[in-house]
C-alpha positions as CSV (number, residue, x, y, z in Angstrom):
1,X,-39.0,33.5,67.0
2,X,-42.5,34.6,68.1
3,X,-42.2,37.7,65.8
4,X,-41.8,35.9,62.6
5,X,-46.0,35.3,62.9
6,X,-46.4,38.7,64.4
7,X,-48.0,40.9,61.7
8,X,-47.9,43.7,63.6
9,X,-44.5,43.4,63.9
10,X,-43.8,43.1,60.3
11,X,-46.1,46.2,59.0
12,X,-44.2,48.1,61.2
13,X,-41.0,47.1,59.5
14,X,-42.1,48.0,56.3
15,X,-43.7,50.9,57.2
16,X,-40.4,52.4,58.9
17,X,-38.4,50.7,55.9
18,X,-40.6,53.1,53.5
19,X,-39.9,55.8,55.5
20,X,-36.2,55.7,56.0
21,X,-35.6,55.3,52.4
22,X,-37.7,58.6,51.9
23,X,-36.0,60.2,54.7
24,X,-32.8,59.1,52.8
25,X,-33.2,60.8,49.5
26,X,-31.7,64.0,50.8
27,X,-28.4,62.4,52.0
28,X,-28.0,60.4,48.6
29,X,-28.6,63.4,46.6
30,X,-25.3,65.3,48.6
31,X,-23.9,62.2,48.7
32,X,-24.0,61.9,45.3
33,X,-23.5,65.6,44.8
34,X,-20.2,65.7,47.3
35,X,-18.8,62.4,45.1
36,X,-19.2,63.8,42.1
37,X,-16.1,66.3,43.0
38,X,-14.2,63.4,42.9
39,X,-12.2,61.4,39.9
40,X,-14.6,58.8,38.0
41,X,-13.0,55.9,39.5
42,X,-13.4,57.3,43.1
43,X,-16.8,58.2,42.8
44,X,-18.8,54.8,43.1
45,X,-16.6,54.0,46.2
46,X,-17.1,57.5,48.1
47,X,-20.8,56.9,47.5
48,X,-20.3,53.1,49.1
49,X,-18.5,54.4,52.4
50,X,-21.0,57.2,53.0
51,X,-24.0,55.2,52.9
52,X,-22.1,52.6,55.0
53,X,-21.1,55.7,57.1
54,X,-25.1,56.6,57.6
55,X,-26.2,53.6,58.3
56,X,-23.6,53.0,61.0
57,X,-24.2,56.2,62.9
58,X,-27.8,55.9,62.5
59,X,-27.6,51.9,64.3
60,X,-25.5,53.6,66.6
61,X,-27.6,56.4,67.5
62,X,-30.3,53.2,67.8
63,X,-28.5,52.1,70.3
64,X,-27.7,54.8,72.4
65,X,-32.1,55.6,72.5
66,X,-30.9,56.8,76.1
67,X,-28.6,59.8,75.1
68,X,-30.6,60.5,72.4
69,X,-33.7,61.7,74.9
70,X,-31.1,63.6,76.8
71,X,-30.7,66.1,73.3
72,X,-34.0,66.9,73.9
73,X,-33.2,68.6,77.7
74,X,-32.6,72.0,77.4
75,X,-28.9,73.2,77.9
76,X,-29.8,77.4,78.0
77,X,-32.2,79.4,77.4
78,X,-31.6,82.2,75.1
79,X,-34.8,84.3,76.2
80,X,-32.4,84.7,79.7
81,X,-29.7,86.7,77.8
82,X,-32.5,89.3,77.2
83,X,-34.3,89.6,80.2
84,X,-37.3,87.5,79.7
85,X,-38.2,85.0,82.4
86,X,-41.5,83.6,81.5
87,X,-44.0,83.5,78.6
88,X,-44.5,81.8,75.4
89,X,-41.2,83.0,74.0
90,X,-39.2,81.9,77.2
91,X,-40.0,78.6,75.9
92,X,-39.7,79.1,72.4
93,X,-36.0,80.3,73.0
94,X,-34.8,77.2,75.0
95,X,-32.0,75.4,73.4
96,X,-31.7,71.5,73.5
97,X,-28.5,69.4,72.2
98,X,-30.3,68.1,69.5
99,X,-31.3,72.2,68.3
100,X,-27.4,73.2,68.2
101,X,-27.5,69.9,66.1
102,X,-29.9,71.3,63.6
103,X,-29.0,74.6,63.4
104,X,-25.7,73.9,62.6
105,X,-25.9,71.4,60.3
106,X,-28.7,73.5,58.7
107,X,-26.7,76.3,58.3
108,X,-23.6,74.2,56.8
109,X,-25.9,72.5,54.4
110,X,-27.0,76.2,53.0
111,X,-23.1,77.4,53.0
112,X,-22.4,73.6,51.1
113,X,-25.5,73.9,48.6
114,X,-25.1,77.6,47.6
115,X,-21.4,77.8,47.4
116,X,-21.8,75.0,44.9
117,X,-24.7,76.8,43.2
118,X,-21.6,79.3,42.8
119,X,-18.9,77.1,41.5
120,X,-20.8,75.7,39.0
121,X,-22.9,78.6,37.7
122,X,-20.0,81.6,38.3
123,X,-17.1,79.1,38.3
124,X,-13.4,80.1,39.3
125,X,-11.9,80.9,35.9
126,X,-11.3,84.8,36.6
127,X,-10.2,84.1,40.4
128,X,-6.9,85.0,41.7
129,X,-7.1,82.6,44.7
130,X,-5.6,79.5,44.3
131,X,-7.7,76.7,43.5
132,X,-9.3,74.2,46.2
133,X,-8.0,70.9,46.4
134,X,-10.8,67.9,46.8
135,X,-9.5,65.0,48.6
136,X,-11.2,61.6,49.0
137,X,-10.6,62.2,52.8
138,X,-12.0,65.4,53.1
139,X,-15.2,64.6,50.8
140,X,-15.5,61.4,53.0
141,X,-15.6,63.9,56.4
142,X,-17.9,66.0,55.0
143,X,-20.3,63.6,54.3
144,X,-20.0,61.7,57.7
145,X,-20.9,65.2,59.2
146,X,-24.1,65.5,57.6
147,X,-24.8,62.0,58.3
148,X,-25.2,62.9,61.7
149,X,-27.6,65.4,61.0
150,X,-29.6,63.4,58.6
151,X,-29.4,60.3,60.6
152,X,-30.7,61.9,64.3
153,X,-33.6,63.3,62.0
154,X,-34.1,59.3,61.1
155,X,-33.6,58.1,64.7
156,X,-35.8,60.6,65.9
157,X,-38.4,58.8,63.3
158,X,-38.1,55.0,63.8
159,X,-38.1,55.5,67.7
160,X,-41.6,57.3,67.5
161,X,-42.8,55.1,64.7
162,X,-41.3,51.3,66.2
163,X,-41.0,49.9,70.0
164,X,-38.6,47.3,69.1
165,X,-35.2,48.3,68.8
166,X,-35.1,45.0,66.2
167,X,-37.1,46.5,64.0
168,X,-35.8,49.4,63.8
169,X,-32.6,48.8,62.8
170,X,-33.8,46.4,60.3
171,X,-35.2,49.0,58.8
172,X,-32.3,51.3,58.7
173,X,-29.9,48.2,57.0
174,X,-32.6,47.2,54.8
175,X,-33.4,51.3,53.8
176,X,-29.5,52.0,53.2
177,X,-28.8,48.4,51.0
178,X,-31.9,50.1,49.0
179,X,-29.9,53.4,48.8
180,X,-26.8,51.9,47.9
181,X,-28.3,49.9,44.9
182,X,-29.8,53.2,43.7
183,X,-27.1,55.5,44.6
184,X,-24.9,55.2,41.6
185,X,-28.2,55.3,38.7
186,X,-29.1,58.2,41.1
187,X,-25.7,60.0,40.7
188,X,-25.1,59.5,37.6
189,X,-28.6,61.1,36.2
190,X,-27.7,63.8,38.5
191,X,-24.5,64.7,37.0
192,X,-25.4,63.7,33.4
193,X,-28.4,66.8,33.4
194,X,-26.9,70.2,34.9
195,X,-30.9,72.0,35.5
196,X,-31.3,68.4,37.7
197,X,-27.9,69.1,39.4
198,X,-29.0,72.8,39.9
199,X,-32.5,71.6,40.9
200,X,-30.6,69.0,43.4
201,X,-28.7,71.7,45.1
202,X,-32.0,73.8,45.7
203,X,-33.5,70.5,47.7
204,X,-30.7,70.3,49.9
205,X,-30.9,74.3,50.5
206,X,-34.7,74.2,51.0
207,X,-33.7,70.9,53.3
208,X,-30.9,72.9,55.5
209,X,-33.4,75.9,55.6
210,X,-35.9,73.3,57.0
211,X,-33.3,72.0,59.4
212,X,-32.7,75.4,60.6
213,X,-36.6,76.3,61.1
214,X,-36.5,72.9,63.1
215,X,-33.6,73.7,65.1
216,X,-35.8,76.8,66.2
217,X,-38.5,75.4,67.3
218,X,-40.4,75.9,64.0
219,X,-41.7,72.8,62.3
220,X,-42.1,72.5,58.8
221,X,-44.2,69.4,58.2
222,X,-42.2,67.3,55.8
223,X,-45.3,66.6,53.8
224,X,-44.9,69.7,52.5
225,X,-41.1,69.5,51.2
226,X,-41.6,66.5,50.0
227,X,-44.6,67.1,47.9
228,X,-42.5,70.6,46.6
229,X,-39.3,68.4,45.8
230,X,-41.7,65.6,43.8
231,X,-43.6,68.3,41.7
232,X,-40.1,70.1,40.7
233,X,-38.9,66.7,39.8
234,X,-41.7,65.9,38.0
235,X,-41.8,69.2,36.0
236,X,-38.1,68.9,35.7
237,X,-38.2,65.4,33.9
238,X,-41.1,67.3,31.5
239,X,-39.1,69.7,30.7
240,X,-36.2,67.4,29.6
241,X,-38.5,64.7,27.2
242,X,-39.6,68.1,25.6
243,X,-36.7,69.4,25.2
244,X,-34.4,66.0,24.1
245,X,-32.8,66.2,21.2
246,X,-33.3,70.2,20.5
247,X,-30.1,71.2,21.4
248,X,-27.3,71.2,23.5
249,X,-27.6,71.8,27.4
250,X,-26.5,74.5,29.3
251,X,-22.6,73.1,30.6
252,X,-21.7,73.9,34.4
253,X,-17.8,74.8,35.3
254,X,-15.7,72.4,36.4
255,X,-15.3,71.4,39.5
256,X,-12.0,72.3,41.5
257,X,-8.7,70.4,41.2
258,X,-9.0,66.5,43.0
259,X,-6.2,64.0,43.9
């Protein structure tokens, strides 16, 4: 019980709590965004189970500290393929687990973010193709696969920022009961204004462009999206006390057919 009068101990939980429920705004926001495709009464429990989801593979990535440095080995090195065998970009081009990791789950947050962008903007009315079916299951996967992506950028996080494994998942259950208590005010804001909707969409493609910079070796400090997200939020929440009351907002398209 030493640790209860450790304060070093305990600004290190808060500090990593801050920052996971930061980290976390981008998976409630698709969370949100994903559940939203579903009927009203389905919603609120979709949101539950992917949180619960995240903060399960993120203890469990916690846990596995071991395999996690292993993502970080290199498994080929793309500069080979072309004939270069030494030099800053032989380095550059190496690819690690955790790389294919980001890449891919950067590139299927840009296919998830603008195809959406389409459906609600262009919306399927004139299409000959037969309409999509959302299922709770299939919403439910989806998230779980970005949870993954989100949560090893988390890990990745609370190992450099904690040295007791204690700690840090602490801070991951305390960071996700946060989520989950704001999840559903969160959602429902976001689906109640279509520009914050739209203006939601564009963070999570600006966040699976970052993703994909990252998973090529490029860093983006996080500073910097962050900062960009908060400004367009705060104009964004300008925009709409100036503009309540003077008419009626622009409507988005339904969204496909759910069961």
């Amino acid at each position: 019980m030493e640790w209860i009068s450790n304060p070093e101990i305990w600004i290190s939980l808060i500090t990593l709590t801050i920052l996971e429920i930061v980290l976390g705004i981008d998976n409630i926001i698709f969370i949100s965004i994903m559940a939203s495709k579903l009927p009203a009464k389905k919603q609120k429990k979709a949101r539950q189970l992917g949180l619960a989801l995240a903060m399960i593979t993120r203890v469990l990535l916690l846990l596995s500290l071991t395999w996690i440095m292993t993502l970080t080995a290199p498994l080929f090195n793309a500069a080979e393929w072309i004939g270069l065998t030494e030099g800053e970009w032989h380095e550059k081009l190496a690819v690690s687990g955790r790389d294919l990791i980001l890449i891919i789950g950067g590139l299927f947050l840009i296919y998830k973010s603008t195809r959406e962008i389409h459906e609600k903007l262009e919306g399927d009315e004139h299409s000959v193709q037969t309409k999509a079916v959302v299922t709770f299951t299939g919403v439910i996967i989806q998230i779980l696969l970005l949870d993954i992506v989100f949560s090893l950028d988390s890990v990745i996080t609370a190992v450099g920022m904690a040295d007791h494994i204690g700690v840090m998942v602490a801070a991951v259950i305390i960071a996700v009961g946060v989520m989950m208590l704001s999840a559903g005010g969160i959602s429902d804001f976001v689906n109640k204004h279509p520009t914050v909707k739209m203006l939601a969409l564009s963070f999570l493609l600006l966040i699976g462009v970052s993703l994909l910079a990252e998973g090529f070796e490029q860093h983006i400090p996080k500073g910097y999206i962050y900062f960009a997200m908060a400004f367009s939020v705060l104009v964004e929440m300008l925009n709409l006390k100036m503009k309540k009351g003077s008419g009626k907002p622009v409507k988005l398209h339904n969204t496909p057919e759910t069961k």
